[in-house]
C-alpha positions, 0 to 999 in steps of 0.5 A, a space after each residue: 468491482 462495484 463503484 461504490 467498492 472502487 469509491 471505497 478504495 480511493 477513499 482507503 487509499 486516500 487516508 493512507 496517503 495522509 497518515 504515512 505524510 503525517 508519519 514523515 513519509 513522502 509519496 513519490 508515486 500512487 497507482 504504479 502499474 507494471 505487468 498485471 501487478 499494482 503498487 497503490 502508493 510508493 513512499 520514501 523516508 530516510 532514504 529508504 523506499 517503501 511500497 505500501 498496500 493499502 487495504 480497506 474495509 468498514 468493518 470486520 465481517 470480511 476479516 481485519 484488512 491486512 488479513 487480505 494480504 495473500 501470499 500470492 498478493 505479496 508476490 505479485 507486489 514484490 514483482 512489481 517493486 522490482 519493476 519499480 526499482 528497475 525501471 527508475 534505476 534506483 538501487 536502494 533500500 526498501 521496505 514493505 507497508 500495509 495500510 489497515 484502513 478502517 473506514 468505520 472510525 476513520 483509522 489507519 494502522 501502518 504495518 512495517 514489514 508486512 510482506 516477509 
């Protein structure tokens, strides 16, 4: 991965952030790591926890963002917020969001239920 395209993601992932706090959404972490899989934001509202992906693109040539969210890709993040919940001793309810990050016109789409 480039710098620019790390660059890129952070900036994603920034404006993500942004919007689900604009939407009532707190983040409770960013960045969550366990055994090979990644969380890019962790988010809670209403009691609910949701994990979000965020994808980023500055235009359509490689497809819309959320197109990138593979069926292995939604596996390996439902491992992952298993590891979270584990290791945090939380048992509540969750949800899954994909941020669709447009970085040509700066613009966020939150995606509900992305992972089913």
């Amino acid at each position: 991965m480039t710098y620019e395209s790390k660059e890129l993601g952070r900036r994603g992932e920034a404006m993500a952030a942004v919007e689900l706090e604009k939407n009532g959404y707190q983040i409770i972490s960013r960045n969550f790591r366990f055994s090979g899989g990644e969380i890019d934001i962790v988010a809670q509202k209403a009691g609910k926890i949701y994990f979000v992906e965020v994808k980023s693109r500055r235009g359509t040539r490689f497809g819309l963002p959320a197109e990138a969210v593979t069926a292995a890709k939604r596996k390996k993040i439902a491992e992952t917020a298993l590891a979270f919940l584990s290791l945090r001793g939380e048992d509540a309810e969750c949800g899954f969001i994909v941020a669709a990050v447009n970085l040509n016109n700066n613009m966020v789409e939150l995606i509900n239920d992305a992972l089913y």
